[in-house]
N, CA, C and O atoms as CSV, one atom per row, in Angstrom:
chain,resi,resn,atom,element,x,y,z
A,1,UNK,N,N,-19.579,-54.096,41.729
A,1,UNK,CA,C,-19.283,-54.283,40.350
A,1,UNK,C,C,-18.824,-52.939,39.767
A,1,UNK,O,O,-19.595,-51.994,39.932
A,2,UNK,N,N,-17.697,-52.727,39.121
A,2,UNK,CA,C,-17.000,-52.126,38.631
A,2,UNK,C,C,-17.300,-51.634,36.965
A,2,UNK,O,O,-16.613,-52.216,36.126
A,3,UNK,N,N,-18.166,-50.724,36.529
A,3,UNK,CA,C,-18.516,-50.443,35.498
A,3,UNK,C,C,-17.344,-49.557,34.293
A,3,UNK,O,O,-17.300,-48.336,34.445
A,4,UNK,N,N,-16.760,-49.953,33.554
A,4,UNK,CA,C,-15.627,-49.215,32.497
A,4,UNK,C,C,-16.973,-48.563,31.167
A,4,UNK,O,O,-18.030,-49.064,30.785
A,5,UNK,N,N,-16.245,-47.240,30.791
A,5,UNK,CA,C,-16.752,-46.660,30.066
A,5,UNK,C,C,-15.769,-46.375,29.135
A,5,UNK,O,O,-14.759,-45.801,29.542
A,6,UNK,N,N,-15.883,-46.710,27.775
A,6,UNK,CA,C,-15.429,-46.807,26.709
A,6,UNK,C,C,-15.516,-44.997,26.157
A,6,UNK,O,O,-16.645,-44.669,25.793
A,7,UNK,N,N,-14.790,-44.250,26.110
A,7,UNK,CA,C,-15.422,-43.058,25.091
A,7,UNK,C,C,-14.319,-43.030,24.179
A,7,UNK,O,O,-13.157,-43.416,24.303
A,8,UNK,N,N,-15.078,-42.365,23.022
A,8,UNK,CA,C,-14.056,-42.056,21.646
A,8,UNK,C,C,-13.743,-40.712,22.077
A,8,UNK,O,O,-14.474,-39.806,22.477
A,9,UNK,N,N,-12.736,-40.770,21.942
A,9,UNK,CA,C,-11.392,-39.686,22.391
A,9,UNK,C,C,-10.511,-38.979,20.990
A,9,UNK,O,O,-10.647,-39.351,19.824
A,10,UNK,N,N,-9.737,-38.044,21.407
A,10,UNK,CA,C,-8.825,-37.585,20.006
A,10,UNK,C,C,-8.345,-38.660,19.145
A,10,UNK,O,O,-8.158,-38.700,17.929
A,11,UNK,N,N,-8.168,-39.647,20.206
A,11,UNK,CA,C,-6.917,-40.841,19.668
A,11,UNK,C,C,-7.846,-41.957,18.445
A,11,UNK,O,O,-7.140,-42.565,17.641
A,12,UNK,N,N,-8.761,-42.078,18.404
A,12,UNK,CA,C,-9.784,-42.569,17.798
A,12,UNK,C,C,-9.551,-42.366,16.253
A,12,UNK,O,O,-9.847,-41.260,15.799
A,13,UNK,N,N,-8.972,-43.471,15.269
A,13,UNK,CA,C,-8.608,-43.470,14.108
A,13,UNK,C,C,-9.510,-42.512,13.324
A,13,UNK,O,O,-8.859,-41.593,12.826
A,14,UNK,N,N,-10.378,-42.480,13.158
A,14,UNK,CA,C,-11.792,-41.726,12.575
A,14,UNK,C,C,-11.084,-40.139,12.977
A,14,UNK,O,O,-10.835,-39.441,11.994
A,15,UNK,N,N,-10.754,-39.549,14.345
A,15,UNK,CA,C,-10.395,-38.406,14.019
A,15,UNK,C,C,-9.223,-38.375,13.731
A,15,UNK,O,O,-9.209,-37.484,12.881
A,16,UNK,N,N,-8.075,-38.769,13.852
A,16,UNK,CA,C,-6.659,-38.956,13.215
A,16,UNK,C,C,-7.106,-37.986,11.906
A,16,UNK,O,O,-7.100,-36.784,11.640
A,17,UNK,N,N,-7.485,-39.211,11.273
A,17,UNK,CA,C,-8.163,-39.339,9.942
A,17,UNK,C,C,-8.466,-37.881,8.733
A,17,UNK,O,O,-8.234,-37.422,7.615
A,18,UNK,N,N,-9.078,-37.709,9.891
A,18,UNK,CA,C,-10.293,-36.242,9.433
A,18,UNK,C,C,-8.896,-35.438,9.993
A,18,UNK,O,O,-8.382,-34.663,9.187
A,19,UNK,N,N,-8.498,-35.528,10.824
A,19,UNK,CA,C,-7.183,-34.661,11.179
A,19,UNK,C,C,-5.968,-34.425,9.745
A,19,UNK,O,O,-5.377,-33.533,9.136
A,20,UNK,N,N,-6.100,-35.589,9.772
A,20,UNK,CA,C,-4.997,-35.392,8.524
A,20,UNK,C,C,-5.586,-35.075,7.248
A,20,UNK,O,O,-4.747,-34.852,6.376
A,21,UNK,N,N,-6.820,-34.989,6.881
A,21,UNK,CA,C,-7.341,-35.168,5.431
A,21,UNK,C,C,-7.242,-33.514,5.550
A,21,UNK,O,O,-7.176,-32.869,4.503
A,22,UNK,N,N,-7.230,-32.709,7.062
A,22,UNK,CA,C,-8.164,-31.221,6.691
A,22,UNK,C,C,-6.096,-30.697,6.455
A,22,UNK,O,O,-5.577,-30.176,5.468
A,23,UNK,N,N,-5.602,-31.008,7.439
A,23,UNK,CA,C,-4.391,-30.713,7.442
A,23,UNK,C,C,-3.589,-30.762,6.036
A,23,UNK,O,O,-2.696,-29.937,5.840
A,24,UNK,N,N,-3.983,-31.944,4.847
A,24,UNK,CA,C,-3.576,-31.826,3.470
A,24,UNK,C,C,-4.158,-30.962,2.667
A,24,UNK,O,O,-3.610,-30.758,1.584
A,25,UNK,N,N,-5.172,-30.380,2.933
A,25,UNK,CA,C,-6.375,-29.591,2.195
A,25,UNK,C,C,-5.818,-28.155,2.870
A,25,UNK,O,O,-6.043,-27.203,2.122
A,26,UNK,N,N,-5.445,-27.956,3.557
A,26,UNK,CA,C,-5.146,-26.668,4.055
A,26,UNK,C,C,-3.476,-26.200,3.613
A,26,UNK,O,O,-3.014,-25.066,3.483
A,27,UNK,N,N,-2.785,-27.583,3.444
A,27,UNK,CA,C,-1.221,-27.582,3.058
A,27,UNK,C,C,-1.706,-26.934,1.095
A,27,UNK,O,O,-1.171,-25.992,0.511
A,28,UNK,N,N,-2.717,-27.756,0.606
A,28,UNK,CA,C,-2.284,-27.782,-0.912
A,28,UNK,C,C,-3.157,-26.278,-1.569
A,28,UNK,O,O,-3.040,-25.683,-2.640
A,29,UNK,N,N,-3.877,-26.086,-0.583
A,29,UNK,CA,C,-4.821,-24.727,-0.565
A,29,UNK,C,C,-3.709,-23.415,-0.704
A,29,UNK,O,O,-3.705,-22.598,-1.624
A,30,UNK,N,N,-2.681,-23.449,0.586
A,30,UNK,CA,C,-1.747,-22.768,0.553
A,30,UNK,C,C,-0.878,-22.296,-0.600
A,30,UNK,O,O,-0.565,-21.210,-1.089
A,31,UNK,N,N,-0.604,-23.680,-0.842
A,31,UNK,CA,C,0.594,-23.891,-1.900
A,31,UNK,C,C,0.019,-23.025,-3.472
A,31,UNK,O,O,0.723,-22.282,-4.156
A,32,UNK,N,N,-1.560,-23.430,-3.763
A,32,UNK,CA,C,-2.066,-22.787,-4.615
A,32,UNK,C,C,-1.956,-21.464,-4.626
A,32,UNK,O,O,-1.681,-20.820,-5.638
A,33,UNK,N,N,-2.204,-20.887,-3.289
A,33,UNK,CA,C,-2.504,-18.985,-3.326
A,33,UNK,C,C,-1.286,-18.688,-3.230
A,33,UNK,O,O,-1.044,-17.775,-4.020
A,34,UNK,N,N,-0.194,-19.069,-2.533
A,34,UNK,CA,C,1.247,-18.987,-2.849
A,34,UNK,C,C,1.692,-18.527,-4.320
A,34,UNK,O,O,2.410,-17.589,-4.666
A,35,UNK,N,N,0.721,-19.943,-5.400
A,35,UNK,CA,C,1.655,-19.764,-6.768
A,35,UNK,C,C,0.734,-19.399,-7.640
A,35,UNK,O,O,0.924,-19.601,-8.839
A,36,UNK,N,N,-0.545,-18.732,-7.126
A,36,UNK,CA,C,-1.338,-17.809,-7.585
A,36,UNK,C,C,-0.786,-15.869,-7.935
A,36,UNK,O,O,-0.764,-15.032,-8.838
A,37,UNK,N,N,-0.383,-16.079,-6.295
A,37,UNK,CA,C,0.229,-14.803,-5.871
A,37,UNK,C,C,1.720,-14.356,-6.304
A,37,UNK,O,O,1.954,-13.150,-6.223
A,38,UNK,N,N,2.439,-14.951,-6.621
A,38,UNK,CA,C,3.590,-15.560,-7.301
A,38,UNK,C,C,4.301,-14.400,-7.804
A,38,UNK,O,O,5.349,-14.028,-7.275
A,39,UNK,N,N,3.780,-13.806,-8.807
A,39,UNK,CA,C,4.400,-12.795,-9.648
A,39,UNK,C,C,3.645,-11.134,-8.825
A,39,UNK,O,O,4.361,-10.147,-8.660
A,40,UNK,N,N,2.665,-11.147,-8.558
A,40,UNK,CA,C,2.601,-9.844,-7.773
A,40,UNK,C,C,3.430,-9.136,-6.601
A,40,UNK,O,O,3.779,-7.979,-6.364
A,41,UNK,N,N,3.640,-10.880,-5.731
A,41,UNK,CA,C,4.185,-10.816,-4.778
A,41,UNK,C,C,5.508,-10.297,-5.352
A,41,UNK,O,O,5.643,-9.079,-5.230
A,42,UNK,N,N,6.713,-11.075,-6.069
A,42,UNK,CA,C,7.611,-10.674,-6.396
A,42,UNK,C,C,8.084,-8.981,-7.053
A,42,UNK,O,O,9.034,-8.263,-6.741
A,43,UNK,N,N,7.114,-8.798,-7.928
A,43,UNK,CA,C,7.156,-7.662,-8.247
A,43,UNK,C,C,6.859,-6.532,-7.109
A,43,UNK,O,O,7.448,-5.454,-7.031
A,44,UNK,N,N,5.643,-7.079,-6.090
A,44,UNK,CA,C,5.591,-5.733,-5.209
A,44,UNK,C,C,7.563,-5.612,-3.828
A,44,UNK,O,O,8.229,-4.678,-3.382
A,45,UNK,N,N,7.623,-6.736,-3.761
A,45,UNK,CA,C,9.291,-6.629,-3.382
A,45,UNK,C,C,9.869,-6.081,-3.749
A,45,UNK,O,O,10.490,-5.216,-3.131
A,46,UNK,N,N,9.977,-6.386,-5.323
A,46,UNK,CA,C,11.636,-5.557,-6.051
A,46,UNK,C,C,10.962,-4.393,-5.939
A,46,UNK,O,O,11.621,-3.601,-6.613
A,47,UNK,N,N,9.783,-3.675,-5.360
A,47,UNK,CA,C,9.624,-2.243,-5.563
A,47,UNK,C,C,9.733,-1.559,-3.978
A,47,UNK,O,O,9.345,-0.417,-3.731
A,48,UNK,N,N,10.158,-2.212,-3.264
A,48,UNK,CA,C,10.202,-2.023,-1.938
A,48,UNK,C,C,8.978,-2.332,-0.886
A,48,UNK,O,O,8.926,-1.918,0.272
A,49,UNK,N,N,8.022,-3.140,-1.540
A,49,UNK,CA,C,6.384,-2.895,-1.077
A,49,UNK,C,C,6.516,-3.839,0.135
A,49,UNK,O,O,7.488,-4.594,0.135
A,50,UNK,N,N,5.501,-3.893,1.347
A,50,UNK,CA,C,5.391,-4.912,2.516
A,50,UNK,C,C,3.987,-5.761,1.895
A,50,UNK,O,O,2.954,-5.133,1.663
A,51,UNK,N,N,4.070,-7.011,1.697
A,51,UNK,CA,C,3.527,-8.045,1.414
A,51,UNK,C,C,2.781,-8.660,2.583
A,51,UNK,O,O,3.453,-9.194,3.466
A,52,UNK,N,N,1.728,-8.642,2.657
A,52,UNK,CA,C,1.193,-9.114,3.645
A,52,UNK,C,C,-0.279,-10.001,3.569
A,52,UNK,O,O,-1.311,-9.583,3.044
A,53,UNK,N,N,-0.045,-11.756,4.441
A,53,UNK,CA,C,-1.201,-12.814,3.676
A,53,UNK,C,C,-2.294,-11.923,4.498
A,53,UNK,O,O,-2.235,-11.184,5.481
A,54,UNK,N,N,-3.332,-12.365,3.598
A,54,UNK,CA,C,-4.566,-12.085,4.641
A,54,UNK,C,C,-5.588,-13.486,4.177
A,54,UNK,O,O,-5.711,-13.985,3.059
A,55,UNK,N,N,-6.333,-13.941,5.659
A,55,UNK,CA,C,-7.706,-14.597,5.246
A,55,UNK,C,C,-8.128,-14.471,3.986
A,55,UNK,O,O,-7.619,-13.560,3.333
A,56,UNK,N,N,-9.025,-15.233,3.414
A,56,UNK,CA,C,-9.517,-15.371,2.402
A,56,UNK,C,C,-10.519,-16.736,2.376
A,56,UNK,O,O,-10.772,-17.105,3.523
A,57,UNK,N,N,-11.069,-17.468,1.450
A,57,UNK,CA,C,-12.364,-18.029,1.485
A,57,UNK,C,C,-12.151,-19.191,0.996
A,57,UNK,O,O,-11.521,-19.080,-0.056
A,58,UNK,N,N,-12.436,-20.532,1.330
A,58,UNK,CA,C,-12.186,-21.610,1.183
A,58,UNK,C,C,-10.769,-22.203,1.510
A,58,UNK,O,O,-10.262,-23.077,0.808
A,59,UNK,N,N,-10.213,-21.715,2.529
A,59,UNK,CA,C,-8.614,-22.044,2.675
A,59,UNK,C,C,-7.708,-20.947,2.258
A,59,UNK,O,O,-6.847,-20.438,2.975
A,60,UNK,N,N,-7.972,-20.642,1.071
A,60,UNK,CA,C,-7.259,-19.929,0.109
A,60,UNK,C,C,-6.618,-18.572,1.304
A,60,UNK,O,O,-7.059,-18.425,2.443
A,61,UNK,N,N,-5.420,-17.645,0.618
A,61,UNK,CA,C,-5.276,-17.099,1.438
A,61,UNK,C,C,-5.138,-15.921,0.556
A,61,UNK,O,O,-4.740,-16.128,-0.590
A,62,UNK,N,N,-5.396,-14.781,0.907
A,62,UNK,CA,C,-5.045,-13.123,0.072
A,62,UNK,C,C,-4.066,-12.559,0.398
A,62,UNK,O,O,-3.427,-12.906,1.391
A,63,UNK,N,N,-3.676,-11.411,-0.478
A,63,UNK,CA,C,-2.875,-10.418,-0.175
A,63,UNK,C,C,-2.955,-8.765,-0.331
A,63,UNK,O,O,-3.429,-8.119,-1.266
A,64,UNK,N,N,-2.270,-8.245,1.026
A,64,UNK,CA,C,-2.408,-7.130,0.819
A,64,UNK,C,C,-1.054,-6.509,0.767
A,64,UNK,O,O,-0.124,-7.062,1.355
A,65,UNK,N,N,-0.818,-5.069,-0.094
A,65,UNK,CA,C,-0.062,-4.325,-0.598
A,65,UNK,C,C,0.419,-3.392,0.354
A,65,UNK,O,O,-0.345,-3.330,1.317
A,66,UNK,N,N,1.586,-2.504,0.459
A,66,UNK,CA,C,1.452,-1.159,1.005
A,66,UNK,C,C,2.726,-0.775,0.563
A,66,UNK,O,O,3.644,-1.534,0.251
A,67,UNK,N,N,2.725,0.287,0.556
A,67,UNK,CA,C,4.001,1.645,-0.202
A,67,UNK,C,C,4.575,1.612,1.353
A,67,UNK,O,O,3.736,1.453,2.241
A,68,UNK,N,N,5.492,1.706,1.594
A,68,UNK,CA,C,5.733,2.401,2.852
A,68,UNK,C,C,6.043,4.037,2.834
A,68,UNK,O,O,6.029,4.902,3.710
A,69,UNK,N,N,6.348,4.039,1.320
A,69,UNK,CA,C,6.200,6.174,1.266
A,69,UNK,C,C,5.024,6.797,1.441
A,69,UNK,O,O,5.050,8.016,1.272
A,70,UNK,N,N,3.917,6.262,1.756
A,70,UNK,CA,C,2.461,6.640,1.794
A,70,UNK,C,C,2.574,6.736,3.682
A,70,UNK,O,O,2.392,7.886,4.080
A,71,UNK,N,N,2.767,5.990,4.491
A,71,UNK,CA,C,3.359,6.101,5.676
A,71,UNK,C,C,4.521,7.269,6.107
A,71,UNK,O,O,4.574,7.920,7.150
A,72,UNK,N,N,5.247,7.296,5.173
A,72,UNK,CA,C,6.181,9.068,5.169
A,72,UNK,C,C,5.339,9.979,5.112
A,72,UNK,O,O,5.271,10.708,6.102
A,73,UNK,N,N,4.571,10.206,4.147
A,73,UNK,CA,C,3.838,10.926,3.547
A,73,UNK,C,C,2.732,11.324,4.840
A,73,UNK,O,O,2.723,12.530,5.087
A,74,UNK,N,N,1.990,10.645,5.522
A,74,UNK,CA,C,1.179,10.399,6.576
A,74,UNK,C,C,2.022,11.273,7.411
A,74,UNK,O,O,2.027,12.503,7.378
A,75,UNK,N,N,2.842,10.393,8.274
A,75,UNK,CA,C,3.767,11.224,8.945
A,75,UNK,C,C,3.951,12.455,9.087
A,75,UNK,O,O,3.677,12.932,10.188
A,76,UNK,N,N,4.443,13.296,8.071
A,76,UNK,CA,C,4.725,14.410,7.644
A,76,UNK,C,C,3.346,15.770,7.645
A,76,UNK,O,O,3.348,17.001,7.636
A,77,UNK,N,N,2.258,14.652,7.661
A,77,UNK,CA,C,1.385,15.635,7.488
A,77,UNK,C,C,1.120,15.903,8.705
A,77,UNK,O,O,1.068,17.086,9.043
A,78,UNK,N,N,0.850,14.681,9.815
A,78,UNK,CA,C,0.924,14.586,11.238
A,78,UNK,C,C,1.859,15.992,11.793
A,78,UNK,O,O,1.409,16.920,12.466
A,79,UNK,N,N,3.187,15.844,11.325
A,79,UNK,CA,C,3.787,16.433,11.892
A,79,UNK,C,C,3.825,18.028,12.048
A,79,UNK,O,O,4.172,18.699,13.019
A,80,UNK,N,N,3.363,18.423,10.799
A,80,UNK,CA,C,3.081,20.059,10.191
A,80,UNK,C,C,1.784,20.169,10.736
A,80,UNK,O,O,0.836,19.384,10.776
A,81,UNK,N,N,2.031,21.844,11.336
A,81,UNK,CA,C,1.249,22.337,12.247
A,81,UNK,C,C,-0.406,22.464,11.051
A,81,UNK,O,O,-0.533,22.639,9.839
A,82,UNK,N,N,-1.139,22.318,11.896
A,82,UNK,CA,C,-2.920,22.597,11.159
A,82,UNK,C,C,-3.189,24.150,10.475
A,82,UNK,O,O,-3.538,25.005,11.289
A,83,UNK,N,N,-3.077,24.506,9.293
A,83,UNK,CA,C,-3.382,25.471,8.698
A,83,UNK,C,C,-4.843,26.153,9.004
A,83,UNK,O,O,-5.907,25.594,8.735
A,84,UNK,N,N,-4.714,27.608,9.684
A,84,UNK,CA,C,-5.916,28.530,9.952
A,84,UNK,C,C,-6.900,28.097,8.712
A,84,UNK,O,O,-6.657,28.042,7.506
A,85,UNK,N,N,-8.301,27.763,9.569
A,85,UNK,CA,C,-9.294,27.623,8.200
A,85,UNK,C,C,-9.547,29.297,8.007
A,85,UNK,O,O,-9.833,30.140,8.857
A,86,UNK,N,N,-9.382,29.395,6.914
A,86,UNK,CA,C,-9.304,30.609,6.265
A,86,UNK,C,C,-10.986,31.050,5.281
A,86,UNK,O,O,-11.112,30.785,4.085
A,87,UNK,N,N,-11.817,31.565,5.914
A,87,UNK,CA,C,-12.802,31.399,4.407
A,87,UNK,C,C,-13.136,32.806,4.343
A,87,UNK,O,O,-13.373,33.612,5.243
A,88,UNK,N,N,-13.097,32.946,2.899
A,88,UNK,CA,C,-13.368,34.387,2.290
A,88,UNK,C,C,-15.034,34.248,1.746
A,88,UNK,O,O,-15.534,33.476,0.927
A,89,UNK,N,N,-15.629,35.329,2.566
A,89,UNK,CA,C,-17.020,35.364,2.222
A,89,UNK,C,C,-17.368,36.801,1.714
A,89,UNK,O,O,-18.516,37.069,1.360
């Protein structure tokens, strides 16, 4: 006698389901921090800035800023030789 075993699998309407409910919640989550972020974002562009999402809490997503002249600036210091510590006692 030949015993079949039934298991609930991906394909199983119930996770579809939950598949698609998290997948709309994560689409409209987006869309919010998108048009949250909206006007910073734009403004840090027209100033030459790199925009970048980061994680954030409940879906939602953040942002971080950066100059890229602060990276010149870095650079430059890298590059110039280390000044004698000098101390007058």
């Amino acid at each position: 006698m030949t015993r079949t075993h039934n298991h609930p699998g991906p394909a199983t309407p119930t996770a579809i389901t939950g598949r698609t409910i998290t997948a709309r919640i994560r689409h409209v989550a987006k869309r919010l921090s998108d048009r949250i972020h909206a006007a910073t974002d734009d403004r840090a562009r027209a100033r030459g800035w790199q925009v970048t999402q980061t994680p954030g809490r409940f879906g939602l997503t953040g942002r971080s800023y950066h100059d890229p002249r602060f990276a010149a600036r870095h650079q430059i210091r890298q590059a110039a030789p280390a000044a004698p510590d000098e101390r007058h006692e």
